[in-house]
C-alpha positions as CSV (number, residue, x, y, z in Angstrom):
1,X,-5.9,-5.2,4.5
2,X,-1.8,-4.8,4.9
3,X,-2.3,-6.0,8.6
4,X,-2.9,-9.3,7.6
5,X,-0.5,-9.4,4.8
6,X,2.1,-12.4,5.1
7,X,5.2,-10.4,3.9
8,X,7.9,-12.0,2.5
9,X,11.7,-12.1,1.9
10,X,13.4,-9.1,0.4
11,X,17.0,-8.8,-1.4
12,X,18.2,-5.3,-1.1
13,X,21.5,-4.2,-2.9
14,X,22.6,-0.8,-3.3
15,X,24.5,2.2,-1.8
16,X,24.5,2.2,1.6
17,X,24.6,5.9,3.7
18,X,24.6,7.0,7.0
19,X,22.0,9.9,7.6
20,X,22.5,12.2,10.3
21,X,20.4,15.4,12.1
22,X,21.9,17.8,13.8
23,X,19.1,19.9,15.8
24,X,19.4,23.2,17.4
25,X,18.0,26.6,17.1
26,X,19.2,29.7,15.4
27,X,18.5,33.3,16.8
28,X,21.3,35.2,15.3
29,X,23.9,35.7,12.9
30,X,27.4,35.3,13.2
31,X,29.6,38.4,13.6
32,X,32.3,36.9,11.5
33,X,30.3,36.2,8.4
34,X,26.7,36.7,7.7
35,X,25.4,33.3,8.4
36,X,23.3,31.7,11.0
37,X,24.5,30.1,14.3
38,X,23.0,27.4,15.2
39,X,22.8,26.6,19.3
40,X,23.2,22.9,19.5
41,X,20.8,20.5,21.0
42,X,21.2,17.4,19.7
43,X,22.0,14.8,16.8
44,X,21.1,11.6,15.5
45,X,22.1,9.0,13.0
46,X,19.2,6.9,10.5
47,X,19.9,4.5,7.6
48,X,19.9,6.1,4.4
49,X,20.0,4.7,1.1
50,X,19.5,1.3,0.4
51,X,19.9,1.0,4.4
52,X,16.5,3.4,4.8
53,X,14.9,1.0,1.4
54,X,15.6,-2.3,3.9
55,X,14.1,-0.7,7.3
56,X,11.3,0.9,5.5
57,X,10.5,-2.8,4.5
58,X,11.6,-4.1,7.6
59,X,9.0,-2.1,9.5
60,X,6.4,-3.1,7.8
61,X,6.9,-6.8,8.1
62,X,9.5,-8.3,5.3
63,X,12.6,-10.5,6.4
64,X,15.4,-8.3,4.4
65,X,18.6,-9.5,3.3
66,X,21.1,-6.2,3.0
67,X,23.7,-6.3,0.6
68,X,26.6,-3.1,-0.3
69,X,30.1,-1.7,0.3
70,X,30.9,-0.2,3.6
71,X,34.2,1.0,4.7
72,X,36.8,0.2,7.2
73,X,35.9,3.0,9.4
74,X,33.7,4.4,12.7
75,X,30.7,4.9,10.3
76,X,30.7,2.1,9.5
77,X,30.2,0.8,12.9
78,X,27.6,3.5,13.5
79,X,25.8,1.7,10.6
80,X,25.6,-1.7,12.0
81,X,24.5,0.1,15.5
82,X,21.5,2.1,13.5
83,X,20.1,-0.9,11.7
84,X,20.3,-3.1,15.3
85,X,16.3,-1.7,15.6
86,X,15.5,-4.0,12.8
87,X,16.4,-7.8,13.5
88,X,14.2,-8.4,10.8
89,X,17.3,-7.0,8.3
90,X,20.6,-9.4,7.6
91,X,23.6,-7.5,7.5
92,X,26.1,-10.2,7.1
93,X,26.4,-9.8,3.1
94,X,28.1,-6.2,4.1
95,X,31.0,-6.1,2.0
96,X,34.0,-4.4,3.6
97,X,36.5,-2.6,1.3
98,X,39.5,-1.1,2.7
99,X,39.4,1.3,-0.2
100,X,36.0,2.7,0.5
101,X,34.5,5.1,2.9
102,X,31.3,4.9,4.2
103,X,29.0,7.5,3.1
104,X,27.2,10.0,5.4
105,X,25.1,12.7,4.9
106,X,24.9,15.4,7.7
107,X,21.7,17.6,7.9
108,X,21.7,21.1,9.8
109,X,18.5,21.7,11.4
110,X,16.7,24.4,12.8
111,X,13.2,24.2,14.1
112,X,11.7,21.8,11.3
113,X,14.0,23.9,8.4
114,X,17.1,22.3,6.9
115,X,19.8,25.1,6.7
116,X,22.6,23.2,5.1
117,X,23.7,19.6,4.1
118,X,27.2,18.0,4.6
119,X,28.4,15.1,2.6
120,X,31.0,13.3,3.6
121,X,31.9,10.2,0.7
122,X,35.1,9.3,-1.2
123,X,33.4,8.1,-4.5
124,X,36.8,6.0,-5.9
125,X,37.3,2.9,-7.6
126,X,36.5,-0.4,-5.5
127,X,39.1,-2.9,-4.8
128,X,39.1,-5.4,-8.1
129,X,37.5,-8.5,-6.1
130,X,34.7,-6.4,-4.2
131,X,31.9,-6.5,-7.1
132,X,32.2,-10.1,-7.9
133,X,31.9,-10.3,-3.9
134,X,28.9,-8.4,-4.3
135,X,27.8,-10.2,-7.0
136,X,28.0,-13.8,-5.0
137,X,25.9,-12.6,-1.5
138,X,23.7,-11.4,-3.8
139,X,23.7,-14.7,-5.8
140,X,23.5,-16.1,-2.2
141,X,20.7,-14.3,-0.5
142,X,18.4,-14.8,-4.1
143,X,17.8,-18.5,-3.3
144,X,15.4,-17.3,-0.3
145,X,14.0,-14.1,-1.9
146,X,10.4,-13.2,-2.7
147,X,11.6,-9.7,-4.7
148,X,15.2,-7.5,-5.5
149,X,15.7,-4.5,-5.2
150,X,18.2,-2.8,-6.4
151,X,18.7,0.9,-4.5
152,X,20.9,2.8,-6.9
153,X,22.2,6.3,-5.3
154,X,25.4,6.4,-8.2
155,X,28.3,6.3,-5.9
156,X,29.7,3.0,-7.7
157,X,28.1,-0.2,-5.8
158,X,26.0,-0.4,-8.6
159,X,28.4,-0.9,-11.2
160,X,27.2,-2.2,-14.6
161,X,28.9,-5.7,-13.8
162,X,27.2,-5.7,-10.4
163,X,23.6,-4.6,-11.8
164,X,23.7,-7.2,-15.3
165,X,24.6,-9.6,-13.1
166,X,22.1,-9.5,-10.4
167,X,19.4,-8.5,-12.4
168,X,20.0,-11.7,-14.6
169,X,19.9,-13.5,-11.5
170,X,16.6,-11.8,-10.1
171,X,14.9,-13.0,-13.6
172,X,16.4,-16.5,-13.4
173,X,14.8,-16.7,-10.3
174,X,11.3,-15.7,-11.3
175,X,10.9,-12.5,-9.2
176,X,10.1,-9.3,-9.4
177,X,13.4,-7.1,-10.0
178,X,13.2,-3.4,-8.9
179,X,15.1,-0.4,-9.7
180,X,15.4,2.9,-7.9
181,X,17.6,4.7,-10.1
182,X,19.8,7.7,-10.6
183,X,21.9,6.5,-14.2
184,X,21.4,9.4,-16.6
185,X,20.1,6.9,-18.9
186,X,18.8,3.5,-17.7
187,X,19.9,0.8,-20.3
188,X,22.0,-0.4,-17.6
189,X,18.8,-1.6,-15.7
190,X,18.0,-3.8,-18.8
191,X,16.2,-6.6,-17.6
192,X,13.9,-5.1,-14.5
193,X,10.6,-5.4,-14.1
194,X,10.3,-1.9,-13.2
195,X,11.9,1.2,-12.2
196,X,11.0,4.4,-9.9
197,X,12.2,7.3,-10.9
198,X,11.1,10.8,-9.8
199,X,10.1,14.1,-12.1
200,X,13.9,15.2,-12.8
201,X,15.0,11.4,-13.2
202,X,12.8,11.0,-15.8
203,X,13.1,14.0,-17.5
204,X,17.1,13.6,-17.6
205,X,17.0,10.4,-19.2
206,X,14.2,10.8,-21.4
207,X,14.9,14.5,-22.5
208,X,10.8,15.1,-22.6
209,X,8.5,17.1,-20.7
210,X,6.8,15.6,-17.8
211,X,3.7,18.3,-17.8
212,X,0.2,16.8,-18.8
213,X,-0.6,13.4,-18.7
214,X,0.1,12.6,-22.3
215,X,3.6,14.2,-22.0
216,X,4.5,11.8,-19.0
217,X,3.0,8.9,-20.5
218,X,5.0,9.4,-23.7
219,X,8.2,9.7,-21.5
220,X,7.7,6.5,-19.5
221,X,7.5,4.6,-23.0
222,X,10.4,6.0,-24.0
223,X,12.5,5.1,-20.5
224,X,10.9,1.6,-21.0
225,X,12.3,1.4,-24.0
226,X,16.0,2.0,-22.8
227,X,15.7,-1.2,-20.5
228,X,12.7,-2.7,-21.3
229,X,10.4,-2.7,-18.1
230,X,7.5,-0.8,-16.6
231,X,7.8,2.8,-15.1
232,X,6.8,4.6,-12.1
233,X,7.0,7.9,-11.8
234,X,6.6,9.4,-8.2
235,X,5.5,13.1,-9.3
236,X,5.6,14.5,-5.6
237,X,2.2,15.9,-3.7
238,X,0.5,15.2,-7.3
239,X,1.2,11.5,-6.8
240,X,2.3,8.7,-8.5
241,X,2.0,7.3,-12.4
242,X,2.1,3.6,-13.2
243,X,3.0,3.1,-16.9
244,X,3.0,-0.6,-18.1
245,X,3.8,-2.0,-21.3
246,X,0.1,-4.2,-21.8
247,X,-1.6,-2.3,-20.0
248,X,-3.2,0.9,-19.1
249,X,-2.1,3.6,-17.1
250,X,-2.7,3.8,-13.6
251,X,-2.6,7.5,-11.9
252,X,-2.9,7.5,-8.1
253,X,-3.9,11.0,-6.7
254,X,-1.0,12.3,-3.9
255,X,-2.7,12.9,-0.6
256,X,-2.7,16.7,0.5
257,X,-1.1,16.7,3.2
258,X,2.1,18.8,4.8
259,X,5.2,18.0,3.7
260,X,8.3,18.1,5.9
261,X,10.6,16.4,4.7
262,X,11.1,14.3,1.0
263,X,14.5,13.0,2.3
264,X,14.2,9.3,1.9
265,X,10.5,9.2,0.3
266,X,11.9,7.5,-2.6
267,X,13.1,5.0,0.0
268,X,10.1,4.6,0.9
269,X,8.6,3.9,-1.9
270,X,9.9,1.1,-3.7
271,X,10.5,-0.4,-0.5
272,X,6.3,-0.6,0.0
273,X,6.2,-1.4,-3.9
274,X,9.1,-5.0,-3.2
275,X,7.1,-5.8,0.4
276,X,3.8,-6.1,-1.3
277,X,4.3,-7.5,-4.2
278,X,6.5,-10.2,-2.0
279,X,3.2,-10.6,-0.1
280,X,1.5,-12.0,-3.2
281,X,-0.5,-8.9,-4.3
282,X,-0.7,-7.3,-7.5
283,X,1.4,-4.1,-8.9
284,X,-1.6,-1.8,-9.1
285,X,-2.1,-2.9,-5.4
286,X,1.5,-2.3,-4.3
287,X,1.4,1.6,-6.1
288,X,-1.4,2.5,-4.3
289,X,-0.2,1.3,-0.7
290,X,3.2,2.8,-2.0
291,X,1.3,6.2,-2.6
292,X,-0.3,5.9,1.0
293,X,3.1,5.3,2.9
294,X,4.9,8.1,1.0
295,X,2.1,10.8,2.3
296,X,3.0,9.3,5.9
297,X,6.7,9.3,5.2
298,X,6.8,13.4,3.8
299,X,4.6,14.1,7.1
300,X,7.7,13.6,9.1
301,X,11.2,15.4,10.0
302,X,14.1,13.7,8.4
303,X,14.7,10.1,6.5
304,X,11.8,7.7,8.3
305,X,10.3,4.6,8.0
306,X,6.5,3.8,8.1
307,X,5.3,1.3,10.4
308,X,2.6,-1.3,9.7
309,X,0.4,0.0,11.6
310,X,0.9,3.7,10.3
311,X,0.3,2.5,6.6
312,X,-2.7,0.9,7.6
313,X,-4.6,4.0,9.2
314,X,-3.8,5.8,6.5
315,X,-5.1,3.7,4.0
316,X,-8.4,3.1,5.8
317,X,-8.5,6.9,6.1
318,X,-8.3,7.1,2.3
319,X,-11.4,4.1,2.6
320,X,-13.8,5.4,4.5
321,X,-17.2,5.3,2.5
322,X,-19.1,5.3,5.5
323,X,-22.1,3.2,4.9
324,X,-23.2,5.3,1.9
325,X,-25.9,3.9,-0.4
326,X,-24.7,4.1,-3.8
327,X,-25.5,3.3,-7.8
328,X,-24.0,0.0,-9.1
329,X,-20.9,2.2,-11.2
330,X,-20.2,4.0,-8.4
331,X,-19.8,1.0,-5.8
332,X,-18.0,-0.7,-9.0
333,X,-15.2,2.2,-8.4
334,X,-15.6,2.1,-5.1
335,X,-14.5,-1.6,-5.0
336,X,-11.9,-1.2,-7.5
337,X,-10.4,1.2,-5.1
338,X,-10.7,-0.4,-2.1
339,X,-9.1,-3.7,-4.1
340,X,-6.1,-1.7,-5.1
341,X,-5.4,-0.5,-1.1
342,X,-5.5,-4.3,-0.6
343,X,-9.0,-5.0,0.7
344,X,-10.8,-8.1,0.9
345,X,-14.7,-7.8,-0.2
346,X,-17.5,-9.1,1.6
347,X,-21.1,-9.3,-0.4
348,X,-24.3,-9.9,1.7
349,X,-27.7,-9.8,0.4
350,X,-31.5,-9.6,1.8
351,X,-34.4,-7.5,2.4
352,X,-33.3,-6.2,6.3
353,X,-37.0,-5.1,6.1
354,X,-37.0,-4.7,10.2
355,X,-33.4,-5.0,11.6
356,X,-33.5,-7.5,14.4
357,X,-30.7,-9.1,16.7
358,X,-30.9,-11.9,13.7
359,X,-29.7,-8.7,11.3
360,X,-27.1,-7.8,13.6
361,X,-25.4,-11.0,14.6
362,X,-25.1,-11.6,10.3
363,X,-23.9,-8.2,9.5
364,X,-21.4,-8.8,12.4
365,X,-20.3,-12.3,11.7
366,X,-19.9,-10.8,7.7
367,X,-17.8,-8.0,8.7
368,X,-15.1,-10.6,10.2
369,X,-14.7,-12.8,7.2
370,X,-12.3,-9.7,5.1
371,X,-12.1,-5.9,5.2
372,X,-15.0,-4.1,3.8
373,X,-18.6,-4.9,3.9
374,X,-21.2,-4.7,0.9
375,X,-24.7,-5.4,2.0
376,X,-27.1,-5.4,-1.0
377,X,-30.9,-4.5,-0.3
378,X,-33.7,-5.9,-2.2
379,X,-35.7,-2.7,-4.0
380,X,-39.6,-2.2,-2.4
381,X,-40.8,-3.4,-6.0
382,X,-38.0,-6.8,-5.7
383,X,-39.7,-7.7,-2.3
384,X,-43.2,-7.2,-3.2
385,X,-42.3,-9.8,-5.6
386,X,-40.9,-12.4,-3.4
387,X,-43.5,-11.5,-0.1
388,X,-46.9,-10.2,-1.3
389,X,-48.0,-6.3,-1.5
390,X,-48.0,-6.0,2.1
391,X,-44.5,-5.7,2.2
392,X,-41.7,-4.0,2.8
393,X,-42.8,-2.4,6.0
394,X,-39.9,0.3,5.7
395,X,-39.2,1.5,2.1
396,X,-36.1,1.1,0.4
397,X,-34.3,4.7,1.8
398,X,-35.3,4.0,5.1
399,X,-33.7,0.5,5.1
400,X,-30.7,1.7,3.3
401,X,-30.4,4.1,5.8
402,X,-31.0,2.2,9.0
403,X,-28.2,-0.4,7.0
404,X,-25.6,2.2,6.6
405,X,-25.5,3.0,9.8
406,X,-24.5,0.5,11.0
407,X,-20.6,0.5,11.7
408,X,-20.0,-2.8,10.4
409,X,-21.1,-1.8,6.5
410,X,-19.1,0.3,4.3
411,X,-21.3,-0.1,1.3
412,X,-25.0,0.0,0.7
413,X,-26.5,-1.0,-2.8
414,X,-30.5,-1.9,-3.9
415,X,-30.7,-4.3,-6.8
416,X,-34.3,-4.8,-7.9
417,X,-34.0,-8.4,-9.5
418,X,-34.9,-11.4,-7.5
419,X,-31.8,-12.6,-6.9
420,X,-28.3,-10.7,-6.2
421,X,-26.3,-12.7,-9.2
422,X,-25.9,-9.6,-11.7
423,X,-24.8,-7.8,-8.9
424,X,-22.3,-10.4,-7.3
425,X,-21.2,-11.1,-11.0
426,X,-20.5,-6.9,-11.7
427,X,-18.9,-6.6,-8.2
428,X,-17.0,-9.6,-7.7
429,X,-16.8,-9.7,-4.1
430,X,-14.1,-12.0,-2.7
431,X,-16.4,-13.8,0.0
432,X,-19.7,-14.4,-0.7
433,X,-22.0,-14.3,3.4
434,X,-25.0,-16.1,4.1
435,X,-26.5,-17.8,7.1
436,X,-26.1,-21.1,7.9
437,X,-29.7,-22.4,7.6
438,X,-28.2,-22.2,3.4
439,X,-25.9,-25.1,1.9
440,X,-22.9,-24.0,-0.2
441,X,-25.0,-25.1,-3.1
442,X,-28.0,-23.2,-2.5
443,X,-26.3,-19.8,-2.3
444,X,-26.7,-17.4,-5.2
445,X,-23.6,-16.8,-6.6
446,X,-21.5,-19.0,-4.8
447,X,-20.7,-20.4,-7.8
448,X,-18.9,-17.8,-9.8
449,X,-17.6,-15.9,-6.5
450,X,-15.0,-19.5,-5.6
451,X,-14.6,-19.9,-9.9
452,X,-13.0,-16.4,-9.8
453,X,-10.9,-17.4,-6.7
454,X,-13.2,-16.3,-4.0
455,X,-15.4,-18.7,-1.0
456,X,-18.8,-18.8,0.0
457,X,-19.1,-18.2,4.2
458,X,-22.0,-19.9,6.1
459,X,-22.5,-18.1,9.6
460,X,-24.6,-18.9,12.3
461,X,-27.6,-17.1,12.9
462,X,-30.2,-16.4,15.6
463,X,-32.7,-18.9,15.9
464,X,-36.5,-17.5,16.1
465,X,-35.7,-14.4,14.8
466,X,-37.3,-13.2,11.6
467,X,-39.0,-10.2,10.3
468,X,-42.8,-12.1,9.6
469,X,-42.4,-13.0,12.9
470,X,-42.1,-9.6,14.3
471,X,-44.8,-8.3,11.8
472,X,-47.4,-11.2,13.2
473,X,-46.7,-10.5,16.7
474,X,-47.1,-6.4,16.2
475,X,-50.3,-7.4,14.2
476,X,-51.5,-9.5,17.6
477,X,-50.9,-6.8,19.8
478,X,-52.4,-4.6,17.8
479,X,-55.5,-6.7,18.1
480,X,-55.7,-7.0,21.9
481,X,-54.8,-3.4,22.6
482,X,-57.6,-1.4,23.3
483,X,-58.5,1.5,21.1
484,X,-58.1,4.1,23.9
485,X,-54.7,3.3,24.5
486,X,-53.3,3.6,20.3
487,X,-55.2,6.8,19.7
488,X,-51.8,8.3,20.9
């Protein structure tokens, strides 16, 4: 799961803001025009922009190097004092510009309600040398980076030189190149692997209705082809659509949750998408996590990053199966889905006909070797096979049910071959458990589990322990007991 992720190094180049709160209450109207006063409490200042994108991905683990224009001014300052939380984030490719002013955005609050926004920004022309500055600390910071992003919030850093440039430079280097953007149209991203636009994004540079899923797939082709990547479209509480060029679409359901706030979910976002993908994991992987941290990021009042540990509840909330025993399709799903929030899959197999301390010491020792647990349960009819008609003891339900409640198994499945291989070979867990009284060779499906880039784990079990064994000595007892005393 994202807690053992080994995040890597992101370049983040875009507009950088300044967003601040200013908190109080309102319980009247002003006598000199009809609008509220507010009674001031208190204010504070958070990273916006591509300044929110870097400690967003900061927080959850990624060395960041920050790259944009920032002013010769006190906000400026106030900047460099907000990002101090985040040592993780490099701020020495700032680029100062005498002719530019630091952007802020000043938000009027009242209870958890925003009553009015302030910008203050003088959009102008950049001094001539500042993009090809720009250009070289991003050409700079690229030699150590594991993905780019490129935070585009149209107030000029991103200027066609600056974004053909550093996106030529992202592909030279082999990495993923991403693009929040805000361009009416996006040919200017031409070259990125893929951009995040939202509903109105989308529809503005497209021109097509975003209403069923046909309508939004159709538009993300269309984008795609104006620079030539994939497209995701954040669609709000609804979620999130993955649109690729070779392969299907992916649609991740939005959590239902309560919004509020949406002020830097975006931020959020593609930062999630550039630190997981920079942790080796794939893009389906990265939108779902993405889709998990923006439900966290709405929950909360204002511009706000998601933690580590944050994201990582929340995904095992959306995870928790619970034990249930289920048909093979459905734990195929299940496992699909627990894949995409970045799981690792454990398989373990066996009757578990009377659960002893053997059972438990294996289920436990199994659990530690990745993130979710699939124990697989030989049918009544399977064991019979393999142990004579006096066996199971327990029928199938009541071992699946004894299994699954144990809290180290999320998954329960029976399989009623001999052996677990068509069921290792439909699921294909990433670590294959057995105990140690097996060799690597003589474990079923060890095999194809390490071919498909998985590994077999021998544990040690508890000597003496064994389910005949418990059966023989019930069986004894049961023999020297005296009749009087089991007629109860």
């Amino acid at each position: 799961m994202i807690e053992n992720f080994k995040f890597g190094r992101l370049c983040i180049i875009g507009d950088l803001l300044v967003d601040k709160y200013v908190f109080g209450t309102v319980n009247r109207i002003s006598p000199e025009a009809p609008v509220p006063v507010l009674l001031h409490s208190h204010q504070v200042a958070v990273p916006g922009g591509a300044a929110n994108v870097a400690a967003n991905a900061a927080a959850l683990g990624c060395t960041v190097d920050l790259i944009g224009v920032v002013g010769q001014d006190r906000t400026a300052d106030t900047l460099r004092d907000i990002m101090a939380p985040w040592p993780g984030v490099n701020l020495r490719h700032f680029v100062t510009d005498p002719a530019w002013t630091t952007i802020t955005k000043t938000r009027i609050i009242s209870g958890r309600q925003q009553i009015v926004r302030i910008d203050e920004e003088h959009v102008g022309t950049l001094s001539p040398t500042t993009p090809q500055h720009l250009i070289a600390a991003t050409l700079d910071a690229l030699t150590e980076a594991d993905a780019l992003v490129c935070s585009d919030y149209a107030k000029g850093v991103l200027s066609d030189e600056v974004l053909d440039a550093v996106i030529r430079a992202g592909r030279k280097r082999g990495i993923p190149v991403i693009v929040d953007p805000k361009r009416p149209t996006f040919a200017a991203y031409r070259g990125a692997d893929l951009i995040t636009p939202n509903r109105s994004e989308l529809t503005r540079a497209t021109g097509l209705p975003l209403v069923t899923e046909q309508q939004i797939e159709k538009a993300a082709q269309a984008a795609s082809r104006q620079f030539g990547g994939d497209v995701l479209l954040t669609r709000s509480e609804e979620g999130m659509t993955l649109w690729r060029r070779d392969r299907e679409c992916l649609h991740v359901t939005g959590r239902r949750s309560e919004v509020s706030d949406v002020s830097g979910a975006g931020d959020t976002v593609v930062a999630t998408i550039a630190s997981t993908l920079s942790a080796g994991q794939s893009m389906e992987t990265a939108v779902v996590i993405a889709a998990a941290a923006a439900a966290v990021s709405v929950s909360k009042l204002g511009t706000a990053t998601v933690s580590r540990a944050e994201l990582s509840a929340e995904l095992h909330s959306e995870m928790n199966d619970a034990g249930a025993l289920v048909p093979v399709e459905q734990a195929r799903h299940i496992v699909t889905n627990w894949r995409r929030h970045g799981a690792q899959v454990v398989f373990t197999n066996g009757c578990f006909d009377l659960i002893h301390p053997g059972h438990i010491e294996l289920i436990r020792a199994a659990a530690k070797e990745g993130d979710k647990l699939i124990v697989a349960l030989n049918t009544d009819s399977s064991i019979r096979r393999l142990k004579g008609e006096s066996r199971p003891i327990q029928d199938e339900i009541a071992r699946a049910t004894v299994m699954g409640a144990l809290r180290d198994v999320d998954l329960v499945i029976l399989f009623d071959e001999d052996t677990p291989l068509d069921l290792i070979q439909e699921l294909r867990p990433d670590v294959l458990v057995k105990g140690a009284d097996y060799t690597e060779d003589q474990v079923i499906g060890g095999d194809f589990v390490k071919q498909h880039g998985g590994r077999v784990a021998l544990v040690n079990i508890v000597q003496g322990r064994s389910t005949s064994s418990l059966v023989k000595k019930a069986q004894g007892d049961e023999a020297t007991t005296p009749q009087s005393a089991t007629a109860t």
